[in-house]
PDB file as gemmi writes it, atoms N, CA and C in Angstrom:
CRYST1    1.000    1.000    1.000  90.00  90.00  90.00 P 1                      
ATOM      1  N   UNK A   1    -208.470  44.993  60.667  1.00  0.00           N  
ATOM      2  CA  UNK A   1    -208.357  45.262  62.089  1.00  0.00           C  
ATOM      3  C   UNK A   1    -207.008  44.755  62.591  1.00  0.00           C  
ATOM      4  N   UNK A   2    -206.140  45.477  63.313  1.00  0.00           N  
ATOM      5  CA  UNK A   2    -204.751  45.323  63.876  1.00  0.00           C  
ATOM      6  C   UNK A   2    -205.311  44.178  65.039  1.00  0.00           C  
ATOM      7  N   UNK A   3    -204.489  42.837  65.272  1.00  0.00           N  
ATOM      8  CA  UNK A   3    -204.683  42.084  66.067  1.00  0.00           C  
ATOM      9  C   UNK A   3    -203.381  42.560  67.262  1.00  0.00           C  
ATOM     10  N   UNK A   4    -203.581  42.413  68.154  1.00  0.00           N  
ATOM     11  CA  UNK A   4    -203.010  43.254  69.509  1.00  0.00           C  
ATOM     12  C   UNK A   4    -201.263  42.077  69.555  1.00  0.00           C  
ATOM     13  N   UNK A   5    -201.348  40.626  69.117  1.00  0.00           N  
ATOM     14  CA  UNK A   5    -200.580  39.686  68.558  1.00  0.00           C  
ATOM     15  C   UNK A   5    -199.222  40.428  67.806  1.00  0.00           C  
ATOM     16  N   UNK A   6    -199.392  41.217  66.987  1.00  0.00           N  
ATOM     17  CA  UNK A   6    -198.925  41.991  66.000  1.00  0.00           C  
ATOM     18  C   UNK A   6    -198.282  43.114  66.138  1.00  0.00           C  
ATOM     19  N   UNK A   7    -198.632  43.630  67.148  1.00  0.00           N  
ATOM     20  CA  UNK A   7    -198.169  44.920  68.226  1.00  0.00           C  
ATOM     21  C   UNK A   7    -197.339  44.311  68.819  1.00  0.00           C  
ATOM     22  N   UNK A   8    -196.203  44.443  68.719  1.00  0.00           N  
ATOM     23  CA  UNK A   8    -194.942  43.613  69.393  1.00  0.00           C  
ATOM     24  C   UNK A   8    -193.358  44.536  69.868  1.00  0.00           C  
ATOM     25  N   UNK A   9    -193.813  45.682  68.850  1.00  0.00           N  
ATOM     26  CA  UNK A   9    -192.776  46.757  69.073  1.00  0.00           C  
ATOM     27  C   UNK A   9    -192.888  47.548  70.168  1.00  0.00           C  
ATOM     28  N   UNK A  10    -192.276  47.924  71.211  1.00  0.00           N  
ATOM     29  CA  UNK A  10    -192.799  49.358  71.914  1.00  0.00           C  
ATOM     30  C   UNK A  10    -192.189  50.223  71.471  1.00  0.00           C  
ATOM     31  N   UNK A  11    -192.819  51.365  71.449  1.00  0.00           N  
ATOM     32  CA  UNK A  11    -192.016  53.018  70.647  1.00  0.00           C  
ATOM     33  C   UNK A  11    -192.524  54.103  71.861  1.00  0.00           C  
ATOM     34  N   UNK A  12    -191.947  54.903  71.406  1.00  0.00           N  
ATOM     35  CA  UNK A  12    -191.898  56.182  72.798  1.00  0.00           C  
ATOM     36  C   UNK A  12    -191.999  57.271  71.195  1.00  0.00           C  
ATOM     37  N   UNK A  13    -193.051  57.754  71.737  1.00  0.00           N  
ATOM     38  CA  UNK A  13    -193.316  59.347  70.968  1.00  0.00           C  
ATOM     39  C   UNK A  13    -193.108  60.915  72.009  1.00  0.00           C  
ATOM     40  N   UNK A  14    -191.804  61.307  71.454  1.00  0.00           N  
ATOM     41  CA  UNK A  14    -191.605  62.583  72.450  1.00  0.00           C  
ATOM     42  C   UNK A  14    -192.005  63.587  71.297  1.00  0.00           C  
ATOM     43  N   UNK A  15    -192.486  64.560  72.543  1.00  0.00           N  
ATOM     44  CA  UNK A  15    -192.685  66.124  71.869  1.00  0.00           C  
ATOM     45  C   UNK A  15    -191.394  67.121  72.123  1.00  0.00           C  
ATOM     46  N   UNK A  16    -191.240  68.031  71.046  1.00  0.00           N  
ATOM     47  CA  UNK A  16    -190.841  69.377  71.376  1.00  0.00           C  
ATOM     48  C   UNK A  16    -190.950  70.251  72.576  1.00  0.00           C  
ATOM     49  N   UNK A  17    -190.274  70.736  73.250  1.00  0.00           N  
ATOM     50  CA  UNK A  17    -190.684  71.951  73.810  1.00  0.00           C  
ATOM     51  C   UNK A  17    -189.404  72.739  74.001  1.00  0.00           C  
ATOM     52  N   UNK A  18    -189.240  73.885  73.381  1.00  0.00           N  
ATOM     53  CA  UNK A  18    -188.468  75.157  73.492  1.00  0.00           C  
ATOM     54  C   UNK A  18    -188.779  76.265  74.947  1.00  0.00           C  
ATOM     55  N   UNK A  19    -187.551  76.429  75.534  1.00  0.00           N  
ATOM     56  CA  UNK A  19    -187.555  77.209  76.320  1.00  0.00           C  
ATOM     57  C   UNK A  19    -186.246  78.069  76.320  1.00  0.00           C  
ATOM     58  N   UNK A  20    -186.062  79.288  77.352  1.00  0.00           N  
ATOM     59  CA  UNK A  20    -184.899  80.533  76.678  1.00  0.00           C  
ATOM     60  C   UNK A  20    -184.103  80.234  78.297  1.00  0.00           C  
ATOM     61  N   UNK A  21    -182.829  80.485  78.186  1.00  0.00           N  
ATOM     62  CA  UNK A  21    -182.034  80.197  79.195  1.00  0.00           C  
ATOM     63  C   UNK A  21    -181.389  81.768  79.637  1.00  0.00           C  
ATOM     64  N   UNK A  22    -181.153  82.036  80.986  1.00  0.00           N  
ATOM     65  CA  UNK A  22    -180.928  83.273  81.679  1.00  0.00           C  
ATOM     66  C   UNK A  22    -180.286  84.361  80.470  1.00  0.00           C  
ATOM     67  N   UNK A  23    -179.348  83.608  79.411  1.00  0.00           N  
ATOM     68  CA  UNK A  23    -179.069  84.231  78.556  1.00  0.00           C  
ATOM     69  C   UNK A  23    -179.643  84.821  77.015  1.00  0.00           C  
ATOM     70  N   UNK A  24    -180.846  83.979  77.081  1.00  0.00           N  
ATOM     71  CA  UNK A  24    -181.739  84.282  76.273  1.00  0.00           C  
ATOM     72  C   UNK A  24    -181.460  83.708  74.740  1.00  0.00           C  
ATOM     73  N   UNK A  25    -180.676  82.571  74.941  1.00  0.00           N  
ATOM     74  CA  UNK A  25    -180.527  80.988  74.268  1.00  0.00           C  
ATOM     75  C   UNK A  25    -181.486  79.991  74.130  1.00  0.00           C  
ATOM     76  N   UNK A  26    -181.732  79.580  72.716  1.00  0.00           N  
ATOM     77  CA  UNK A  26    -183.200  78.621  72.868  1.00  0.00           C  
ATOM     78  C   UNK A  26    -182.636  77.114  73.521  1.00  0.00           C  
ATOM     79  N   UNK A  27    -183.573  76.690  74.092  1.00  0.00           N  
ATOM     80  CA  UNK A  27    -182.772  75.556  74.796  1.00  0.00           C  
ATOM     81  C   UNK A  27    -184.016  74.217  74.462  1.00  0.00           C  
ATOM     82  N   UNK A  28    -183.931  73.521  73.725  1.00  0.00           N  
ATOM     83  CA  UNK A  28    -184.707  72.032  73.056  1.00  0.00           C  
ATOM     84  C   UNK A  28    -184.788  71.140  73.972  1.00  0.00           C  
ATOM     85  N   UNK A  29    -186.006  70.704  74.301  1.00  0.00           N  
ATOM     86  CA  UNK A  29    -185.911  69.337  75.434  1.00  0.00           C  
ATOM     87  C   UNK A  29    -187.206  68.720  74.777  1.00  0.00           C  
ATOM     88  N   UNK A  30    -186.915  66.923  75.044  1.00  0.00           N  
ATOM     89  CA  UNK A  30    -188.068  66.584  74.326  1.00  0.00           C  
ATOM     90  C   UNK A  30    -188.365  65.611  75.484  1.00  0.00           C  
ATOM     91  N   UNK A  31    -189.894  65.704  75.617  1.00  0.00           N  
ATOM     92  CA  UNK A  31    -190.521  64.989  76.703  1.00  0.00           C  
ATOM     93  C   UNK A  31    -191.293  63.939  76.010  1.00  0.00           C  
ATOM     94  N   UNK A  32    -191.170  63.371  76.739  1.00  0.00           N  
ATOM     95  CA  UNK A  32    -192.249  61.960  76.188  1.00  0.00           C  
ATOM     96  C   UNK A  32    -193.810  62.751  76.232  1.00  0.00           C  
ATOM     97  N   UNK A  33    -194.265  61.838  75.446  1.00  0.00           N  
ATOM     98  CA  UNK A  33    -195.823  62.051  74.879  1.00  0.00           C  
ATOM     99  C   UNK A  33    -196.248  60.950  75.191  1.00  0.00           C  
ATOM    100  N   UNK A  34    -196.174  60.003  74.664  1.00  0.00           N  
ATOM    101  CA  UNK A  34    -197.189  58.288  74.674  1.00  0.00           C  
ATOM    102  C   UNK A  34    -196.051  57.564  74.303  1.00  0.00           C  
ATOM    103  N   UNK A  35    -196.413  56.108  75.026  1.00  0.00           N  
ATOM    104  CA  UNK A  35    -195.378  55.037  74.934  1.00  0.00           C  
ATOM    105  C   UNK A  35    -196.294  53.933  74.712  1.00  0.00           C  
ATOM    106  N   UNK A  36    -196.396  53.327  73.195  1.00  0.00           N  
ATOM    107  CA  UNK A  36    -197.085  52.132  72.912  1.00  0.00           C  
ATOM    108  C   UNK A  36    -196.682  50.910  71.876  1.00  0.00           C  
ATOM    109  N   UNK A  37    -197.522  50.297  72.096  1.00  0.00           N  
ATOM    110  CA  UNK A  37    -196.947  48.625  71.308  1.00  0.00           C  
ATOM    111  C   UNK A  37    -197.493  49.229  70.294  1.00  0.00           C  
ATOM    112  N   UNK A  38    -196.726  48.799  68.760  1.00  0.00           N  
ATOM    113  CA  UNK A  38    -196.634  48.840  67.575  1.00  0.00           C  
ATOM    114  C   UNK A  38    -196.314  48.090  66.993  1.00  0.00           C  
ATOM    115  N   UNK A  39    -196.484  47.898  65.845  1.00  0.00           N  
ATOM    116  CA  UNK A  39    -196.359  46.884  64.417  1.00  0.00           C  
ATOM    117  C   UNK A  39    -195.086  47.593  63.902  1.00  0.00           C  
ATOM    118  N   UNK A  40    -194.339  46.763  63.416  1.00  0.00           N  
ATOM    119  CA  UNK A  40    -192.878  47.650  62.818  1.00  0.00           C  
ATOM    120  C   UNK A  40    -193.299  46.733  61.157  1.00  0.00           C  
ATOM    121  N   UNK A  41    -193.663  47.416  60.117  1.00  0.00           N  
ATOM    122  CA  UNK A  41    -193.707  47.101  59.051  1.00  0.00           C  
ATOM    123  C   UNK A  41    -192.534  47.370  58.054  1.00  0.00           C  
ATOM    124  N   UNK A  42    -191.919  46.555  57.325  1.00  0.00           N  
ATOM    125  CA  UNK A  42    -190.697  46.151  56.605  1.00  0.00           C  
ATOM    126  C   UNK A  42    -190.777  47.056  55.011  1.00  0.00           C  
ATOM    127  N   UNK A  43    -189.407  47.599  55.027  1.00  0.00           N  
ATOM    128  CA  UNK A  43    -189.378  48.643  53.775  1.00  0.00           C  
ATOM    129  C   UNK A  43    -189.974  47.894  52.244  1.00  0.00           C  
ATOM    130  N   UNK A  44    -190.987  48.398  51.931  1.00  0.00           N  
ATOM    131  CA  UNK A  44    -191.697  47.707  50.697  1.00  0.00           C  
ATOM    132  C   UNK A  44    -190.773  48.307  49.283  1.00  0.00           C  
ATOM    133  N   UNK A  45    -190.658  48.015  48.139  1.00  0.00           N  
ATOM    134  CA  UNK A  45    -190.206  47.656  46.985  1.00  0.00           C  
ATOM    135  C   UNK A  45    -188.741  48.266  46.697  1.00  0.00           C  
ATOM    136  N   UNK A  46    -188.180  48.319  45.579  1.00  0.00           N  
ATOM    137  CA  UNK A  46    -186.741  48.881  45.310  1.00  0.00           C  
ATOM    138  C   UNK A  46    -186.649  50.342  45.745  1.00  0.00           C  
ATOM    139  N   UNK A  47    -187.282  51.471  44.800  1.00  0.00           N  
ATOM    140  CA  UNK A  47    -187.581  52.900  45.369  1.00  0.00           C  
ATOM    141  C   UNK A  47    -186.734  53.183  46.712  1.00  0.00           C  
ATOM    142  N   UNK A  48    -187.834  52.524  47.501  1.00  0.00           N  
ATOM    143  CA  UNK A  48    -187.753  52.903  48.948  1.00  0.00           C  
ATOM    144  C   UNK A  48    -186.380  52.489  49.631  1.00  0.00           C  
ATOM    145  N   UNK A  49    -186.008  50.940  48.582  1.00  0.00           N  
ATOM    146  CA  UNK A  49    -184.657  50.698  49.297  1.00  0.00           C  
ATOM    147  C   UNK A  49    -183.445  51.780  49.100  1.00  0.00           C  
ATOM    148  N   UNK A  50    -183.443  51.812  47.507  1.00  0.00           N  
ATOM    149  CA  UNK A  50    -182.448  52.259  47.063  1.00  0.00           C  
ATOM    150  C   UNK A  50    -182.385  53.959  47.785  1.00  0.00           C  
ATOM    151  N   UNK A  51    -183.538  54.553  48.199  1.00  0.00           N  
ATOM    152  CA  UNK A  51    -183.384  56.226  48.874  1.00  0.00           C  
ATOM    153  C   UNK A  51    -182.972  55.815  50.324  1.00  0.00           C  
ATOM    154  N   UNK A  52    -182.877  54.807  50.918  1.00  0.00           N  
ATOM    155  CA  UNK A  52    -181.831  54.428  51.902  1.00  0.00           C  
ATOM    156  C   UNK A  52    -180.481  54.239  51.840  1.00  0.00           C  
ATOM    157  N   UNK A  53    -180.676  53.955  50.514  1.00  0.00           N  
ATOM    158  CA  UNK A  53    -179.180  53.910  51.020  1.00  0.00           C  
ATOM    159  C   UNK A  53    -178.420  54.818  50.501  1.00  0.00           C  
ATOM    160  N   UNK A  54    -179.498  55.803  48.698  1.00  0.00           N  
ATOM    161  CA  UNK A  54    -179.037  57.021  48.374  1.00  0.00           C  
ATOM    162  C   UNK A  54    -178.667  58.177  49.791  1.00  0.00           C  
ATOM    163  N   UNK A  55    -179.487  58.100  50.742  1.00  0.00           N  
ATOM    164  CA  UNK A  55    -179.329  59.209  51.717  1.00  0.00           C  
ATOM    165  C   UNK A  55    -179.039  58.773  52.947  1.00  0.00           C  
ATOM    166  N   UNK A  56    -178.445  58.091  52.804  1.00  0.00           N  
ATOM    167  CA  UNK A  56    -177.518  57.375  54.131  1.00  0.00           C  
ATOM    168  C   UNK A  56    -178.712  57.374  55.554  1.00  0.00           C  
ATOM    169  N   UNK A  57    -180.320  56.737  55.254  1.00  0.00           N  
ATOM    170  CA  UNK A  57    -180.926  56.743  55.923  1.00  0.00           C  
ATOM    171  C   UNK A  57    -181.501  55.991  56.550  1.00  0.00           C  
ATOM    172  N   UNK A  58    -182.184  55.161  57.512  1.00  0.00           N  
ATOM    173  CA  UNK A  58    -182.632  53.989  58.062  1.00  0.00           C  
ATOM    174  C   UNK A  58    -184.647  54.340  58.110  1.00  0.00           C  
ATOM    175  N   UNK A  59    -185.193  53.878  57.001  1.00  0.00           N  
ATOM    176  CA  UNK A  59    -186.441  54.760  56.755  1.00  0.00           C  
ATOM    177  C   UNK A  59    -187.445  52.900  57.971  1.00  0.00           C  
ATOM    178  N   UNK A  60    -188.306  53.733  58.385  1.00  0.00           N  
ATOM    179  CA  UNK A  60    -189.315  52.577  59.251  1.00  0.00           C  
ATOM    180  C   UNK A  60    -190.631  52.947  58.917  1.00  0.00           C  
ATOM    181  N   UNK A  61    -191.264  52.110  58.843  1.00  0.00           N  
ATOM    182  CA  UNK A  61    -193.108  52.321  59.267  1.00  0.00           C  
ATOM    183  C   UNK A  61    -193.349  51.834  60.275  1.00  0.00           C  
ATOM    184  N   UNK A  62    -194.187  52.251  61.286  1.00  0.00           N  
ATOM    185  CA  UNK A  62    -194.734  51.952  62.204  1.00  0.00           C  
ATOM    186  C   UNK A  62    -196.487  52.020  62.264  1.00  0.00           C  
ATOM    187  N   UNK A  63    -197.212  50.833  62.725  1.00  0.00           N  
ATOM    188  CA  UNK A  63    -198.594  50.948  62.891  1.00  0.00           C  
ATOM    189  C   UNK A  63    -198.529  50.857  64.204  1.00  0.00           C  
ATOM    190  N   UNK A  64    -200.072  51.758  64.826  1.00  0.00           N  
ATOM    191  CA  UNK A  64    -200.395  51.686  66.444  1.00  0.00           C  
ATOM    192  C   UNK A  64    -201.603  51.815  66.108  1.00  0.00           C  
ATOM    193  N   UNK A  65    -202.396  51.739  67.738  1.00  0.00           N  
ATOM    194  CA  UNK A  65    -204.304  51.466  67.622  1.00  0.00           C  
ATOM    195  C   UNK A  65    -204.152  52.809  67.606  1.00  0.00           C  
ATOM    196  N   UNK A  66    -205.170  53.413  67.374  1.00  0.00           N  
ATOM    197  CA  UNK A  66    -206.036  54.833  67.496  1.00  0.00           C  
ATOM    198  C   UNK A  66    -205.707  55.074  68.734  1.00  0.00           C  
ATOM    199  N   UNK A  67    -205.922  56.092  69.383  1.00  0.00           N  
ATOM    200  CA  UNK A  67    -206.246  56.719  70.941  1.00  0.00           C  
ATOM    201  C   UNK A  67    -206.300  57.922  70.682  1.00  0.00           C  
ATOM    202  N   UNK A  68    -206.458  58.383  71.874  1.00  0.00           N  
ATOM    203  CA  UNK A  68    -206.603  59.985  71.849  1.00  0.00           C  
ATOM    204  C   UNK A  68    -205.434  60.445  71.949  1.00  0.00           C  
ATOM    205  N   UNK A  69    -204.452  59.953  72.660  1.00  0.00           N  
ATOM    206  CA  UNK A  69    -203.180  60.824  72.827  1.00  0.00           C  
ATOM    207  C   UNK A  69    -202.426  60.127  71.041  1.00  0.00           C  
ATOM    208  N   UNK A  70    -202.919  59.320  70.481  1.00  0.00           N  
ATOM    209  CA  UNK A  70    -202.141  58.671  69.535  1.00  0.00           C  
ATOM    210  C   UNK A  70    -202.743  59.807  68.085  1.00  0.00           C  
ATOM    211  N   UNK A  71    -203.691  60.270  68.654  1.00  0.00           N  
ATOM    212  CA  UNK A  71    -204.599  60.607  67.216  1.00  0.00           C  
ATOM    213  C   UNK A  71    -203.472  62.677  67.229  1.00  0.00           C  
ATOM    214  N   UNK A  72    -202.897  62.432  68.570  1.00  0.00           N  
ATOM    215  CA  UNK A  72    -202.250  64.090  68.211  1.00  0.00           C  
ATOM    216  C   UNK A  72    -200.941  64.039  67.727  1.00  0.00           C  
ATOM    217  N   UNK A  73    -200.552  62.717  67.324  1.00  0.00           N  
ATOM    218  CA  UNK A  73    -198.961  62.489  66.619  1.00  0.00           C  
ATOM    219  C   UNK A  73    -198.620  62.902  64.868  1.00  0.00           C  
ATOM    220  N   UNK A  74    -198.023  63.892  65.476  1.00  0.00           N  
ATOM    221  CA  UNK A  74    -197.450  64.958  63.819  1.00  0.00           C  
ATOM    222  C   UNK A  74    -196.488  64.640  63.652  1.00  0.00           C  
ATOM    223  N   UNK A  75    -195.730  65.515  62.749  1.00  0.00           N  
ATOM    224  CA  UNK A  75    -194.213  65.699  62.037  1.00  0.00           C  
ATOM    225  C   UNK A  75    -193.305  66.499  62.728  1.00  0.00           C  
ATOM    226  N   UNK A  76    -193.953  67.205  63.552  1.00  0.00           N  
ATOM    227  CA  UNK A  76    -193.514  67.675  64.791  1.00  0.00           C  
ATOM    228  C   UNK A  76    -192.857  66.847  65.947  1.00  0.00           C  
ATOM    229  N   UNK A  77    -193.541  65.660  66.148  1.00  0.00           N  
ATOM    230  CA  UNK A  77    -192.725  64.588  67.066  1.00  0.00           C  
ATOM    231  C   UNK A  77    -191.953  63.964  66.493  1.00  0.00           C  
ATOM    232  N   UNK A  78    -190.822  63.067  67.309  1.00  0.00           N  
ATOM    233  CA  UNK A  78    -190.286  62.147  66.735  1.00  0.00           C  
ATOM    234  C   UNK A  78    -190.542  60.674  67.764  1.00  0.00           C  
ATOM    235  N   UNK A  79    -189.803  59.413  67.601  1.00  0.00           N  
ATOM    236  CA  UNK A  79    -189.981  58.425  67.772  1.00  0.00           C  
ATOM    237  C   UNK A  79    -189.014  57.839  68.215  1.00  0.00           C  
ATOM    238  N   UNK A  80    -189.090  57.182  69.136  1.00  0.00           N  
ATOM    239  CA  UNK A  80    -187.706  56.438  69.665  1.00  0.00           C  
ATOM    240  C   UNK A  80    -188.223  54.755  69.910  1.00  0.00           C  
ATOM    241  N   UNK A  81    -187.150  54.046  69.073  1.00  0.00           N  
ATOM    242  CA  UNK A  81    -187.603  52.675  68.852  1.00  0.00           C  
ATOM    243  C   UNK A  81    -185.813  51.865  68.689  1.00  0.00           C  
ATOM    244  N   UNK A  82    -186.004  50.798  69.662  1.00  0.00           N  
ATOM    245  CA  UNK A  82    -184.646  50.362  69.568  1.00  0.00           C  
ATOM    246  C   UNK A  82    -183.241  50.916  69.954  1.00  0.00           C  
ATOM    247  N   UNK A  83    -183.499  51.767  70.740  1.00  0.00           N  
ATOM    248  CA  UNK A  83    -182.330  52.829  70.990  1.00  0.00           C  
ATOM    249  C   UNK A  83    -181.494  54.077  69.614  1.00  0.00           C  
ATOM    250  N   UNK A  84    -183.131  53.977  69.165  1.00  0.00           N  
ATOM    251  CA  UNK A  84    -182.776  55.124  68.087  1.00  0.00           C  
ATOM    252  C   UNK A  84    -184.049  56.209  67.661  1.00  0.00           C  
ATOM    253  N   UNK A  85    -183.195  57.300  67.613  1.00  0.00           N  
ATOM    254  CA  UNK A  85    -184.233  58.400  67.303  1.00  0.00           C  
ATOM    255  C   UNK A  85    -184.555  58.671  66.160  1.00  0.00           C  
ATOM    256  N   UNK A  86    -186.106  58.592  65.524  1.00  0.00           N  
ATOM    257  CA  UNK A  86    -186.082  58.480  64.476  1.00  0.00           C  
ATOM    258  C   UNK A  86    -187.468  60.223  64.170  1.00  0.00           C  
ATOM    259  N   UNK A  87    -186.757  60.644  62.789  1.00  0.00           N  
ATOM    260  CA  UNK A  87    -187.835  61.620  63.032  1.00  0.00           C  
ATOM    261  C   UNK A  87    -189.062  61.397  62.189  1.00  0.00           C  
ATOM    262  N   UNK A  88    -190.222  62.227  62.000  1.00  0.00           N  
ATOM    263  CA  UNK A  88    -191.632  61.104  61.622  1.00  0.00           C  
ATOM    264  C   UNK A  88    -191.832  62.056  60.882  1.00  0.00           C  
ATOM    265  N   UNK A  89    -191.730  61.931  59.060  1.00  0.00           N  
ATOM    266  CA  UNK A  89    -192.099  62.457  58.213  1.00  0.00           C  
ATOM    267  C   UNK A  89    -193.574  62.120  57.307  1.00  0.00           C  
ATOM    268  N   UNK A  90    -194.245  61.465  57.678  1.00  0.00           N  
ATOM    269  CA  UNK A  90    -195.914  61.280  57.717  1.00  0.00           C  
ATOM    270  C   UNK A  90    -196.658  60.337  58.464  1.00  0.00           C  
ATOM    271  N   UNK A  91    -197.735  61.011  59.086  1.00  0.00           N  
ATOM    272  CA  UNK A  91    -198.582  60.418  59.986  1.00  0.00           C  
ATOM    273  C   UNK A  91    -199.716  59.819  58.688  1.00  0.00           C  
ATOM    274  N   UNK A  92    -200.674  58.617  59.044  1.00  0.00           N  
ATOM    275  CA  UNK A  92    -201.637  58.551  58.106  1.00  0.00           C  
ATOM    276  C   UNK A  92    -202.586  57.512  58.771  1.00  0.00           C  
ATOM    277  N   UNK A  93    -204.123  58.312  59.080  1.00  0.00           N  
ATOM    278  CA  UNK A  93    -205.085  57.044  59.933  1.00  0.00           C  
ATOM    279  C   UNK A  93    -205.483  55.812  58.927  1.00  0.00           C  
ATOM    280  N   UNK A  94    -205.474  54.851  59.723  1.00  0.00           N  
ATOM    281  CA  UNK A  94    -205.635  53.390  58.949  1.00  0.00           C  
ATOM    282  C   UNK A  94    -207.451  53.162  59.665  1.00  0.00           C  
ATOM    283  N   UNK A  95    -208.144  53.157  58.491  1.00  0.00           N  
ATOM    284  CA  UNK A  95    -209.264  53.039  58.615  1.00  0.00           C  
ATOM    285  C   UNK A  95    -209.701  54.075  59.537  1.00  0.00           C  
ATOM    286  N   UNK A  96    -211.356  53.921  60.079  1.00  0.00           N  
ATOM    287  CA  UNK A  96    -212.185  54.895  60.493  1.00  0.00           C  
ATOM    288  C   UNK A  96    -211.267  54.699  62.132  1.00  0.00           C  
ATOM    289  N   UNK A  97    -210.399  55.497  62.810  1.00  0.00           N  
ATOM    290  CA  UNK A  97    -209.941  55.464  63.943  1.00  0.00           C  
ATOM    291  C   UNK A  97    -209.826  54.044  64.230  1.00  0.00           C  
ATOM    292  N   UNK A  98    -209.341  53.115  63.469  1.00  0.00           N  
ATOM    293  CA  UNK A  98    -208.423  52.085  64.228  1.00  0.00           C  
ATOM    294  C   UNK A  98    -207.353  52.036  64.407  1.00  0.00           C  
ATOM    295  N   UNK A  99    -206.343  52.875  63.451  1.00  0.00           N  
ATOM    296  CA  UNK A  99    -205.215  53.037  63.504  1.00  0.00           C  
ATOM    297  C   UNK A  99    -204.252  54.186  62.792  1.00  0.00           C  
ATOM    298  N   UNK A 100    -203.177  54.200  62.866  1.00  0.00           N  
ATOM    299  CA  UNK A 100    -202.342  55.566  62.580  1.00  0.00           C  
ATOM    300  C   UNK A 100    -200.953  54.483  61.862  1.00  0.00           C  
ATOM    301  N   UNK A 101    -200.499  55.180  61.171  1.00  0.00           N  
ATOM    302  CA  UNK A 101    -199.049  54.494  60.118  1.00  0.00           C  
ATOM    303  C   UNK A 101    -198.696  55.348  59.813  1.00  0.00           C  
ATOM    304  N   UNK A 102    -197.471  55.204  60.884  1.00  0.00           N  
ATOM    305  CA  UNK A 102    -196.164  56.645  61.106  1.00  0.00           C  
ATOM    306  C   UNK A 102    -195.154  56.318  60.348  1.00  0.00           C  
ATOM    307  N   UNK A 103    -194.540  56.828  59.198  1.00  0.00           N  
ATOM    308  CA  UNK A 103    -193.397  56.720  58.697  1.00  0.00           C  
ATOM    309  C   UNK A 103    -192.337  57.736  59.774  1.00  0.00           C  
ATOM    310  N   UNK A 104    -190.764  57.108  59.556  1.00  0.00           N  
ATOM    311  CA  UNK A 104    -190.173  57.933  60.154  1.00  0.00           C  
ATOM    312  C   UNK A 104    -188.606  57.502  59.330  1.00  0.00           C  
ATOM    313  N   UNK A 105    -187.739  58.308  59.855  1.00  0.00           N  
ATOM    314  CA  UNK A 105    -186.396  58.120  59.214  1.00  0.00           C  
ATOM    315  C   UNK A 105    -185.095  58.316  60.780  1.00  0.00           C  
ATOM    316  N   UNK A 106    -184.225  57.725  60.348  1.00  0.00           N  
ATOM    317  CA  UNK A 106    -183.120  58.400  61.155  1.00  0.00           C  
ATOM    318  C   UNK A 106    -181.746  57.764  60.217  1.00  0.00           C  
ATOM    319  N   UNK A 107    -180.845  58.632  60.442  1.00  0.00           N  
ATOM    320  CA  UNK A 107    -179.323  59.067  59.573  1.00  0.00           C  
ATOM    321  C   UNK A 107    -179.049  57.200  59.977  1.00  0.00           C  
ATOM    322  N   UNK A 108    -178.222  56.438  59.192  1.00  0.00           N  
ATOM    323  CA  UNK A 108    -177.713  55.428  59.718  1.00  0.00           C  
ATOM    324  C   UNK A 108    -176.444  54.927  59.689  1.00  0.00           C  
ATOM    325  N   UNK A 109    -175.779  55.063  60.582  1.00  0.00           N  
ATOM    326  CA  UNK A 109    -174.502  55.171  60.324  1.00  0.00           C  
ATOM    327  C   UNK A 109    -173.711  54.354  59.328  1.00  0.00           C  
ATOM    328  N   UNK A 110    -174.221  53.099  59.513  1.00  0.00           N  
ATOM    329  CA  UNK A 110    -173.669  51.585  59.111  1.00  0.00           C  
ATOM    330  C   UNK A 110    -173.489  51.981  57.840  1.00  0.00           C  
ATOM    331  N   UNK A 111    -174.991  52.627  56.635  1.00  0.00           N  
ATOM    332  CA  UNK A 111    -174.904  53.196  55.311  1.00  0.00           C  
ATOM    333  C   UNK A 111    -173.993  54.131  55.192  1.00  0.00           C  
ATOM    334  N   UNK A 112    -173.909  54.867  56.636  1.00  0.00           N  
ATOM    335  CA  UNK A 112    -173.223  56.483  55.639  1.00  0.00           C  
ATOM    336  C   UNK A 112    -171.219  55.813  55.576  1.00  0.00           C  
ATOM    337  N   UNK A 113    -171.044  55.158  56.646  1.00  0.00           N  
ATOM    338  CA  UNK A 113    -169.409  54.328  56.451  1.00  0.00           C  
ATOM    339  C   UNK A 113    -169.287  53.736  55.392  1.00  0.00           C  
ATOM    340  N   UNK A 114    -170.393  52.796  55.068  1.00  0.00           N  
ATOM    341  CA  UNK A 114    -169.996  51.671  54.285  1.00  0.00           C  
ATOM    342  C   UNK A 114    -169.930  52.103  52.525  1.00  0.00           C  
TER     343      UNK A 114                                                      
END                                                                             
């Protein structure tokens, strides 16, 4: 069971939405969805390090409680945490609806210079 202690991160989950402009140009805007405290869990073994820094990427896990607006978060959204946009390449529920563990990625600069 996630102790609420532990939830220390806040993250903002925006959605997609496409719309066409007088010229008939797709035009991308992403609106917020849900804004909640999260667990920011730390990149586990070599693998995972070393494809960070193979792909010049900043990879995160994130845990949150269950909810209803939490239980509609896909690969379709992305995540904004720390003043960075990160996009969410698997959702996965943690136990019977207590929780969700969002992986996500975003480009990182610091790797792709250095």
């Amino acid at each position: 069971m996630m102790k609420a202690g532990e939830l220390d991160r806040r993250i903002m989950i925006e959605e997609k939405t496409v719309t066409n402009s007088d010229s008939g140009e797709e035009i991308i805007t992403w609106l917020p969805l849900v804004t909640v405290w999260a667990r920011k869990i730390e990149a586990k073994g070599a693998e995972r390090f070393s494809g960070q820094e193979l792909f010049g990427a900043a990879v995160k896990t994130f845990q949150i409680r269950w909810s209803l607006y939490a239980s509609t978060i896909t690969t379709k959204h992305r995540l904004l945490f720390d003043g960075r946009t990160y996009d969410i390449t698997d959702v996965r529920e943690i136990g019977r609806r207590e929780g969700l563990e969002i992986d996500c990625f975003t480009k990182s600069e610091e790797m792709i210079t250095s």
